[in-house]
ROTI-148463 format. One record per atom (N, C-alpha, C, CB): residue in one letter; x, y, z; atom name; chain. Coordinates in nm, 3 decimals. Glycine has a CB too. Example, Ala and Ser with C-alpha at 12.3 -4.5 7.8 and 13.67 -1.06 7.14 Angstrom:
// residues 2
<site code="a" c1="1.319" c2="-0.569" c3="0.780" site="N" unit="A"/>
<site code="a" c1="1.230" c2="-0.450" c3="0.780" site="CA" unit="A"/>
<site code="a" c1="1.320" c2="-0.330" c3="0.780" site="C" unit="A"/>
<site code="a" c1="1.131" c2="-0.447" c3="0.905" site="CB" unit="A"/>
<site code="s" c1="1.285" c2="-0.225" c3="0.708" site="N" unit="A"/>
<site code="s" c1="1.367" c2="-0.106" c3="0.714" site="CA" unit="A"/>
<site code="s" c1="1.290" c2="0.003" c3="0.787" site="C" unit="A"/>
<site code="s" c1="1.408" c2="-0.060" c3="0.572" site="CB" unit="A"/>
This chain:
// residues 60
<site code="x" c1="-0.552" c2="-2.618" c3="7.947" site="N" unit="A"/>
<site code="x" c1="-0.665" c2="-2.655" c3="7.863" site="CA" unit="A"/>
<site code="x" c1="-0.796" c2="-2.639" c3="7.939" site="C" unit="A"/>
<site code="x" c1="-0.649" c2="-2.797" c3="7.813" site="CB" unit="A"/>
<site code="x" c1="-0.768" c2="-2.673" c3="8.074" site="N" unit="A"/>
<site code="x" c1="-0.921" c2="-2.645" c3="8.140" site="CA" unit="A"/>
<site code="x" c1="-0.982" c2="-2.512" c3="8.170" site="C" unit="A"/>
<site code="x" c1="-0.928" c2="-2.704" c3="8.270" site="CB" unit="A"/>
<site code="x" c1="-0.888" c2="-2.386" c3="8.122" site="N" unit="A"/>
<site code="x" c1="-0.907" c2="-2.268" c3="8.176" site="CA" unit="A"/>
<site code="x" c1="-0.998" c2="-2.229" c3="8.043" site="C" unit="A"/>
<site code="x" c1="-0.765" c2="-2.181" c3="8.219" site="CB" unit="A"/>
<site code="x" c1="-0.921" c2="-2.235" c3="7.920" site="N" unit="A"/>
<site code="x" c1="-0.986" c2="-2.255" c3="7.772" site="CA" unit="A"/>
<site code="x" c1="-1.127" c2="-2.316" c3="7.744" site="C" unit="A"/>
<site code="x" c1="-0.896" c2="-2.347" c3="7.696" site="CB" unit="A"/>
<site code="x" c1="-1.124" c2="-2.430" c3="7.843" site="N" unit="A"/>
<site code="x" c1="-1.268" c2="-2.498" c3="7.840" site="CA" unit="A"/>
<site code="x" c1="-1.359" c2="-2.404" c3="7.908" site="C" unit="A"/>
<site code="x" c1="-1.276" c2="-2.646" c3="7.917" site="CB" unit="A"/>
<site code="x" c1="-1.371" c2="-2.376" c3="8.031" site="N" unit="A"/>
<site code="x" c1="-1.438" c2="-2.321" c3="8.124" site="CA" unit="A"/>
<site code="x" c1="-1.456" c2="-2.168" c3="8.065" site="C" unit="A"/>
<site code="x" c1="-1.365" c2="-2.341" c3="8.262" site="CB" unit="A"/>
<site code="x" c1="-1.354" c2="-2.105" c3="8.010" site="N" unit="A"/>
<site code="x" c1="-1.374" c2="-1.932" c3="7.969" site="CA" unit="A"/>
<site code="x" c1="-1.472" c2="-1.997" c3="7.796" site="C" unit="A"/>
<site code="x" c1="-1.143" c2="-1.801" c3="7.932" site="CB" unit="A"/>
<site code="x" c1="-1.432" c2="-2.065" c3="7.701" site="N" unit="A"/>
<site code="x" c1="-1.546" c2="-2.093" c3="7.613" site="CA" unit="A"/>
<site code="x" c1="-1.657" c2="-2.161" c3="7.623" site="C" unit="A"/>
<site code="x" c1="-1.514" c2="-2.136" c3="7.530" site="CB" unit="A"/>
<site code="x" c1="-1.698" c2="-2.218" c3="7.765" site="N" unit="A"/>
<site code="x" c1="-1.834" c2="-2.227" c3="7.818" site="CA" unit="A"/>
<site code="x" c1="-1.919" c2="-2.112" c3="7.878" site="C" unit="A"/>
<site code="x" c1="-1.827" c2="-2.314" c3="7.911" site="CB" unit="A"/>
<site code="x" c1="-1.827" c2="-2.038" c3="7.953" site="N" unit="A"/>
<site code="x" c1="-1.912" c2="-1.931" c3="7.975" site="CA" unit="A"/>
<site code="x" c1="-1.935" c2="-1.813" c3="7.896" site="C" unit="A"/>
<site code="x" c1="-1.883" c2="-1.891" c3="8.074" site="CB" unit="A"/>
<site code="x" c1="-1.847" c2="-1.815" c3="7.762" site="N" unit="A"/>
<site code="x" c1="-1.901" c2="-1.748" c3="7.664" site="CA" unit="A"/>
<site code="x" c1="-1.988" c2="-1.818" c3="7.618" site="C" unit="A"/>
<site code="x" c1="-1.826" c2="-1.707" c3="7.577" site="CB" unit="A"/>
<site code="x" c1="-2.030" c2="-1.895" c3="7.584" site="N" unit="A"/>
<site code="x" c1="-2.152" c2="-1.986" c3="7.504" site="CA" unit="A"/>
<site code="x" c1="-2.214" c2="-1.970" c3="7.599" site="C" unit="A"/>
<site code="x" c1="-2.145" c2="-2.143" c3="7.453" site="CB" unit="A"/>
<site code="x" c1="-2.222" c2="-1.993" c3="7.755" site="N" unit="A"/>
<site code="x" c1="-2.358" c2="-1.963" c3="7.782" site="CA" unit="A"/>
<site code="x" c1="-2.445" c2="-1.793" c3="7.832" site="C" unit="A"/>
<site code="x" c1="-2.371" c2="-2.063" c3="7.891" site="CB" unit="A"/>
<site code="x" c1="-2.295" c2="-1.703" c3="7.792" site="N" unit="A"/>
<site code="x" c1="-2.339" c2="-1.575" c3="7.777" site="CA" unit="A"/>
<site code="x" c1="-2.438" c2="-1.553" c3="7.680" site="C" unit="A"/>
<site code="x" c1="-2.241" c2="-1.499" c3="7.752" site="CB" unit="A"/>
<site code="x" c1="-2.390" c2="-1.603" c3="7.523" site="N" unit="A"/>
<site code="x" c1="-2.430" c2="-1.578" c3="7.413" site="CA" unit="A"/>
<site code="x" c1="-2.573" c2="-1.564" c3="7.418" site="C" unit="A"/>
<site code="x" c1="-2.385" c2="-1.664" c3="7.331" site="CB" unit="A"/>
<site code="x" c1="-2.674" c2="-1.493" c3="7.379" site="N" unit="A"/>
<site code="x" c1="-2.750" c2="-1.487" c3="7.343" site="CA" unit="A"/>
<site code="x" c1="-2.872" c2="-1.462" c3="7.197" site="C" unit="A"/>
<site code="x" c1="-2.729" c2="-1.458" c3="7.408" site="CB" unit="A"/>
<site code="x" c1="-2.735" c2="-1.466" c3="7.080" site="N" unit="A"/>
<site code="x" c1="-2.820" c2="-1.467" c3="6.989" site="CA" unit="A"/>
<site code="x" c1="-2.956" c2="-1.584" c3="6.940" site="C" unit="A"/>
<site code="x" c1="-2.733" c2="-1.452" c3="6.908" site="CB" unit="A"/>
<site code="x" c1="-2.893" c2="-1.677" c3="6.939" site="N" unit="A"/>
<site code="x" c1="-2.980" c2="-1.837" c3="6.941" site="CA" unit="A"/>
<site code="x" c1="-3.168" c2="-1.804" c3="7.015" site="C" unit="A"/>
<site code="x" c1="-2.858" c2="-1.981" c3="7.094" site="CB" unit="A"/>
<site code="x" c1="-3.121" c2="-1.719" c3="7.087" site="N" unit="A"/>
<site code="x" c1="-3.249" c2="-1.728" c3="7.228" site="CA" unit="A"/>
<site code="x" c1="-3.364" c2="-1.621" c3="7.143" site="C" unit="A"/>
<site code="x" c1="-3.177" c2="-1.634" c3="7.440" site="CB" unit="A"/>
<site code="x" c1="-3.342" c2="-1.511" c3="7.056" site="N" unit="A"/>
<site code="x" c1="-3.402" c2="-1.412" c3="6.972" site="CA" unit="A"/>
<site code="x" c1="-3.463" c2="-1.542" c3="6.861" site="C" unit="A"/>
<site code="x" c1="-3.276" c2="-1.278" c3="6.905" site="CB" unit="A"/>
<site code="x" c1="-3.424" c2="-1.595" c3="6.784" site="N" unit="A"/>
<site code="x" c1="-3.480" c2="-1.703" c3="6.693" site="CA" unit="A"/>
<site code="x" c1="-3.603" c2="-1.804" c3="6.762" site="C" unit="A"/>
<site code="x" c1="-3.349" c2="-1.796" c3="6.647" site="CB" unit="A"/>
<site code="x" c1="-3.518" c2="-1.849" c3="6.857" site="N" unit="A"/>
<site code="x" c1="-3.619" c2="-1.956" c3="6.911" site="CA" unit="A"/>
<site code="x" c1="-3.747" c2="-1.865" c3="6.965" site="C" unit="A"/>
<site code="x" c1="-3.546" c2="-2.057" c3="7.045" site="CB" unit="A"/>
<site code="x" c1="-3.759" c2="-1.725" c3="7.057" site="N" unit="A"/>
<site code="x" c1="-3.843" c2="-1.683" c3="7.075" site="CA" unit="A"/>
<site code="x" c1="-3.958" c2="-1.615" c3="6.985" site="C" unit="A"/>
<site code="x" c1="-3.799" c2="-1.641" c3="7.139" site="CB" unit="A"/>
<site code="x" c1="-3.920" c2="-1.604" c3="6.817" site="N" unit="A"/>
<site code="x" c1="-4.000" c2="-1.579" c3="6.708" site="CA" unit="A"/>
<site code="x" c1="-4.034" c2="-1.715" c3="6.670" site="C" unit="A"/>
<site code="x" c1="-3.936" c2="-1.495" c3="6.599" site="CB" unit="A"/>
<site code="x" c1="-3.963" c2="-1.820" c3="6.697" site="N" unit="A"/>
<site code="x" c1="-4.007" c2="-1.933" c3="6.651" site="CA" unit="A"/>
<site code="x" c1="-4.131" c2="-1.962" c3="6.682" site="C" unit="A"/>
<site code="x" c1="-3.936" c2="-2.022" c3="6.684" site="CB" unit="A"/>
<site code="x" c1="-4.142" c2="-1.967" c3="6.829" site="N" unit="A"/>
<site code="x" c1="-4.234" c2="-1.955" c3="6.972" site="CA" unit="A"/>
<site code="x" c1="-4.340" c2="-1.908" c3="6.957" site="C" unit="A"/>
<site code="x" c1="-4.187" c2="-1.877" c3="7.080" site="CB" unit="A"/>
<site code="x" c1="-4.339" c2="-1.802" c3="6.865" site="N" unit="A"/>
<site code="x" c1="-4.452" c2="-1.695" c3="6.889" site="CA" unit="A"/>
<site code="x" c1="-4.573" c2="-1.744" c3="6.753" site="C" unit="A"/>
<site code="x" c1="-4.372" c2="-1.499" c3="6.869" site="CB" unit="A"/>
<site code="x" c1="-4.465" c2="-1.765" c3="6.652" site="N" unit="A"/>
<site code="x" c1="-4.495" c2="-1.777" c3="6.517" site="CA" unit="A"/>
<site code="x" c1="-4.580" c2="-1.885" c3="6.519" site="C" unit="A"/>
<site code="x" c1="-4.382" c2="-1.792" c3="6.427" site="CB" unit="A"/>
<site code="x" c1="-4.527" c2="-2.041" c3="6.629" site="N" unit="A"/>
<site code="x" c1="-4.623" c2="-2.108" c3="6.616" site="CA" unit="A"/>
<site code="x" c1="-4.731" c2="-2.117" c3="6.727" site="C" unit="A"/>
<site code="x" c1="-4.575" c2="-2.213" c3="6.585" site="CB" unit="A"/>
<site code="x" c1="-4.686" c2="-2.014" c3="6.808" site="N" unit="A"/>
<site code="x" c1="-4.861" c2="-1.968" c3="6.840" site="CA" unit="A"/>
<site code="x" c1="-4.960" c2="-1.898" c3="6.776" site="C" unit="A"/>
<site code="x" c1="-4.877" c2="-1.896" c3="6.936" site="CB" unit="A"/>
<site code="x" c1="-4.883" c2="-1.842" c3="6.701" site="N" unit="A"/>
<site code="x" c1="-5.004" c2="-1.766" c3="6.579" site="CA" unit="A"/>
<site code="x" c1="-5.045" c2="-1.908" c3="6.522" site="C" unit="A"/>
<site code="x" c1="-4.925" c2="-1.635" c3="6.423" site="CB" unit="A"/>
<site code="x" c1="-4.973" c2="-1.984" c3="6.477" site="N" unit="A"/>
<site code="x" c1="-5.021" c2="-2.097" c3="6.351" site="CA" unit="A"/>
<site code="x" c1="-5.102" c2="-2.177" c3="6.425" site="C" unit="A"/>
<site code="x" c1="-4.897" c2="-2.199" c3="6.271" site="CB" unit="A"/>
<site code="x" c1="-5.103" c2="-2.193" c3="6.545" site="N" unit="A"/>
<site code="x" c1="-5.215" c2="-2.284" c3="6.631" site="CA" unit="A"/>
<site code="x" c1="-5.362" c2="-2.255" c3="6.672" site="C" unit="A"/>
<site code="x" c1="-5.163" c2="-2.303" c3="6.755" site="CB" unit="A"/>
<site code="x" c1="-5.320" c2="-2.130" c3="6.676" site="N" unit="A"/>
<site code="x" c1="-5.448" c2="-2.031" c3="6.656" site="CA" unit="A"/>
<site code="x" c1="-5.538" c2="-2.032" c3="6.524" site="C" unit="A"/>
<site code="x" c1="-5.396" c2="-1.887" c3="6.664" site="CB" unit="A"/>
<site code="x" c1="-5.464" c2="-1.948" c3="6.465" site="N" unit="A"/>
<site code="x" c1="-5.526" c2="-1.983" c3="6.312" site="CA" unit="A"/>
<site code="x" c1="-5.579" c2="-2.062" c3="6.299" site="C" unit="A"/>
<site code="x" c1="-5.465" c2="-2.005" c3="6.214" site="CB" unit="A"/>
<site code="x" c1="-5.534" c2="-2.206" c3="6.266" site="N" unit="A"/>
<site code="x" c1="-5.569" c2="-2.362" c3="6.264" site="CA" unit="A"/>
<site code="x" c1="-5.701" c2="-2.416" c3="6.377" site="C" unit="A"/>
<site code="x" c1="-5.415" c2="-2.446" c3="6.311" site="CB" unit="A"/>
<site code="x" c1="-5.663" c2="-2.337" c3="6.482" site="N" unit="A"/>
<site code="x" c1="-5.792" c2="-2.405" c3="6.579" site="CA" unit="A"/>
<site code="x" c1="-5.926" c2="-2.305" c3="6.481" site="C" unit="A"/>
<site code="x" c1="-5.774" c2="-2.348" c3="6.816" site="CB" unit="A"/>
<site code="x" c1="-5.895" c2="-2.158" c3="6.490" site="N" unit="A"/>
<site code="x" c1="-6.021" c2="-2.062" c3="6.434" site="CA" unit="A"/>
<site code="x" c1="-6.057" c2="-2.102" c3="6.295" site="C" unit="A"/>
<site code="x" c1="-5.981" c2="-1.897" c3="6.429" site="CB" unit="A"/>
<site code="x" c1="-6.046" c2="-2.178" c3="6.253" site="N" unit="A"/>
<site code="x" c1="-6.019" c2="-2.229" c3="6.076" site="CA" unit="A"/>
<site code="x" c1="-6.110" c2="-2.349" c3="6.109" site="C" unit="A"/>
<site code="x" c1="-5.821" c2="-2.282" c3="6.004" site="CB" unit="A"/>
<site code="x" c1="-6.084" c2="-2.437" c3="6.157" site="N" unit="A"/>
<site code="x" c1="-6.141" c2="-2.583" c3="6.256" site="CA" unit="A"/>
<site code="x" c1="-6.292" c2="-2.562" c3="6.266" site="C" unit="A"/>
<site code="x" c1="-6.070" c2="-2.594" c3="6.443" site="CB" unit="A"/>
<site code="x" c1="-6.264" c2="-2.431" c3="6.372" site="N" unit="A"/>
<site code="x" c1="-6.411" c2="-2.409" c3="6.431" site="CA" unit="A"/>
<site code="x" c1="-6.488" c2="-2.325" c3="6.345" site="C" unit="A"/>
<site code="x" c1="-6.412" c2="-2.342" c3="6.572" site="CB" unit="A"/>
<site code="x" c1="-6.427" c2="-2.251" c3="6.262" site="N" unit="A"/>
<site code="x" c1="-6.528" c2="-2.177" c3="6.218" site="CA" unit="A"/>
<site code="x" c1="-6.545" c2="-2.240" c3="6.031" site="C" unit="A"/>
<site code="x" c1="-6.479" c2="-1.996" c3="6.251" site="CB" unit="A"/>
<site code="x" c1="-6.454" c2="-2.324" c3="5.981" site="N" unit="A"/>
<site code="x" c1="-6.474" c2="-2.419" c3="5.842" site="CA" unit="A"/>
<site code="x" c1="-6.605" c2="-2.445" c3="5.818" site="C" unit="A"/>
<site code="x" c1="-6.407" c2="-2.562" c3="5.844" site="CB" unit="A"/>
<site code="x" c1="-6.663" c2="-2.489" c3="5.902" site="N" unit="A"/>
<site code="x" c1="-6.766" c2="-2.581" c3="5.902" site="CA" unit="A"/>
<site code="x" c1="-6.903" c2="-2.490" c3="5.881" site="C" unit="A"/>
<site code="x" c1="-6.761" c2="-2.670" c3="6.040" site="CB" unit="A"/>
<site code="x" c1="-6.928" c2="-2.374" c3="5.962" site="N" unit="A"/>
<site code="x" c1="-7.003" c2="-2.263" c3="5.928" site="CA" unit="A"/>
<site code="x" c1="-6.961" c2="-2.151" c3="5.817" site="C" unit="A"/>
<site code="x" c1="-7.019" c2="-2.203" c3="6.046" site="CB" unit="A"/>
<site code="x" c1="-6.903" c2="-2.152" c3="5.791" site="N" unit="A"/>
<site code="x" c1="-6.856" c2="-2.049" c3="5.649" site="CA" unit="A"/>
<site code="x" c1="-6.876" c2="-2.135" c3="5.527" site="C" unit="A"/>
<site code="x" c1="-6.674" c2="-1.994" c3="5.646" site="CB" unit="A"/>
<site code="x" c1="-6.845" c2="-2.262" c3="5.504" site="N" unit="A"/>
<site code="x" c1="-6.882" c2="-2.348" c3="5.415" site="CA" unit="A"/>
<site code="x" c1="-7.045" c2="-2.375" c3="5.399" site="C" unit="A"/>
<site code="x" c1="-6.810" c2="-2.463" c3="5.449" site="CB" unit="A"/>
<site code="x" c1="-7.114" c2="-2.405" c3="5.538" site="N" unit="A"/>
<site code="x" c1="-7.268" c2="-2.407" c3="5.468" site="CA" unit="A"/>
<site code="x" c1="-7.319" c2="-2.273" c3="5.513" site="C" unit="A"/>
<site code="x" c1="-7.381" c2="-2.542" c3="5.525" site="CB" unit="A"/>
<site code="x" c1="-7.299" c2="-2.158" c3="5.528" site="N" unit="A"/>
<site code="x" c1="-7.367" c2="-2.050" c3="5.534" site="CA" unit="A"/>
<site code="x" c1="-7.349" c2="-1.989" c3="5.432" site="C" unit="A"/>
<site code="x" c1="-7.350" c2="-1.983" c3="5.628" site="CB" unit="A"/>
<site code="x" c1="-7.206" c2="-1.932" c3="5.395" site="N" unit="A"/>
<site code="x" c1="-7.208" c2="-1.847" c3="5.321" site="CA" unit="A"/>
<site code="x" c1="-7.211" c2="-1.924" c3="5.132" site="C" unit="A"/>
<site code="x" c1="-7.081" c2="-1.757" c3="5.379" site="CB" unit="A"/>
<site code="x" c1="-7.133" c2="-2.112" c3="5.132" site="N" unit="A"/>
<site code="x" c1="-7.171" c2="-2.096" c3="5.021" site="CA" unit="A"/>
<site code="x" c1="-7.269" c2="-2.203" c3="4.984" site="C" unit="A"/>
<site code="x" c1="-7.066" c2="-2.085" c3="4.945" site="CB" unit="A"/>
<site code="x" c1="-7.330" c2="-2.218" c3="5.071" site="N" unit="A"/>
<site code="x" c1="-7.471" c2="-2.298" c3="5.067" site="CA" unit="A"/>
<site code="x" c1="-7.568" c2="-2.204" c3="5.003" site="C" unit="A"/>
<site code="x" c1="-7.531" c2="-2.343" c3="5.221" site="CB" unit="A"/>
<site code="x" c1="-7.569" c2="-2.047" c3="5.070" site="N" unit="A"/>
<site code="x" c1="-7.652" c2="-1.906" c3="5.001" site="CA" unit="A"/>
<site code="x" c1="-7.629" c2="-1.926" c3="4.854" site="C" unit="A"/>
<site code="x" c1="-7.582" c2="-1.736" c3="5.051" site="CB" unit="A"/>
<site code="x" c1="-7.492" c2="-1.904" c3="4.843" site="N" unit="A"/>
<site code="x" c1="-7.398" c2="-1.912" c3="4.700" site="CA" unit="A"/>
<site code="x" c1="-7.463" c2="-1.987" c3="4.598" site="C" unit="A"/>
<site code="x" c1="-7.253" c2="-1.986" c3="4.717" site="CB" unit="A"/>
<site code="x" c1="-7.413" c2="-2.133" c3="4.646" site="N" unit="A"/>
<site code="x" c1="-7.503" c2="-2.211" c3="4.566" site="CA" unit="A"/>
<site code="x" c1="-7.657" c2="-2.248" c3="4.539" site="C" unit="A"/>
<site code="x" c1="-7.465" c2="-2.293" c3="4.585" site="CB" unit="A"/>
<site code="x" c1="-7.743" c2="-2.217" c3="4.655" site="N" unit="A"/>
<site code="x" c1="-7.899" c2="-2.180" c3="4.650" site="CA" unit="A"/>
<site code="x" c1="-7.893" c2="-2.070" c3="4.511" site="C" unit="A"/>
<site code="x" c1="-7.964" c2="-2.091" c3="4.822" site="CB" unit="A"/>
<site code="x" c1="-7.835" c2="-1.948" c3="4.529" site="N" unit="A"/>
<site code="x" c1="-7.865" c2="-1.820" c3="4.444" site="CA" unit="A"/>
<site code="x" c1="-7.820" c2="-1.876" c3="4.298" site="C" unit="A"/>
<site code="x" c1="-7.770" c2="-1.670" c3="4.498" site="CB" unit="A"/>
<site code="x" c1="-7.755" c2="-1.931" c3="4.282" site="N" unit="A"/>
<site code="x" c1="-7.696" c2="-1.996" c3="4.154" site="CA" unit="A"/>
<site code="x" c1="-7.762" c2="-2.123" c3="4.136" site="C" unit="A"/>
<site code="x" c1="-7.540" c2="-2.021" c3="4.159" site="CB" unit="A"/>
<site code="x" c1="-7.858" c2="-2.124" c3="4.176" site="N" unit="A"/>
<site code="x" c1="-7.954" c2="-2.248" c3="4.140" site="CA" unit="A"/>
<site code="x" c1="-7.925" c2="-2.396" c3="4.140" site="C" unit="A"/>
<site code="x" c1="-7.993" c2="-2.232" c3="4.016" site="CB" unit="A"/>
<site code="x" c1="-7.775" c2="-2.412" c3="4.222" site="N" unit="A"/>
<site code="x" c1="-7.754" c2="-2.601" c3="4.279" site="CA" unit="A"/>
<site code="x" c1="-7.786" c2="-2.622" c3="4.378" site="C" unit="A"/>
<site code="x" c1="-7.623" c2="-2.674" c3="4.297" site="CB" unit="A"/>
């Protein structure tokens, strides 16, 4: 039984499919942190620049 244990541990820790997921996982929420920070910083100027104009030209 211990030979069984030890040969299906070192297949599991051969395996490498698991490691492809987690590394898109990884990436994906570095895009989303990004986004979110550039969204943050730049909300605040796109809201009164561009529709502050908006609403000036449309007369509110």
């Amino acid at each position: 039984m211990t030979k069984e244990l030890i040969k299906t541990l070192r297949i599991f820790a051969r395996d490498e499919n698991g490691a492809t997921a987690i590394e898109y996982a990884l990436i994906a929420s570095c895009i989303s942190i990004a986004i979110v920070t550039m969204v943050g910083a730049l909300g605040g100027t796109v809201r009164d620049d561009l529709f502050g104009k908006v609403a000036t030209a449309l007369g509110g």
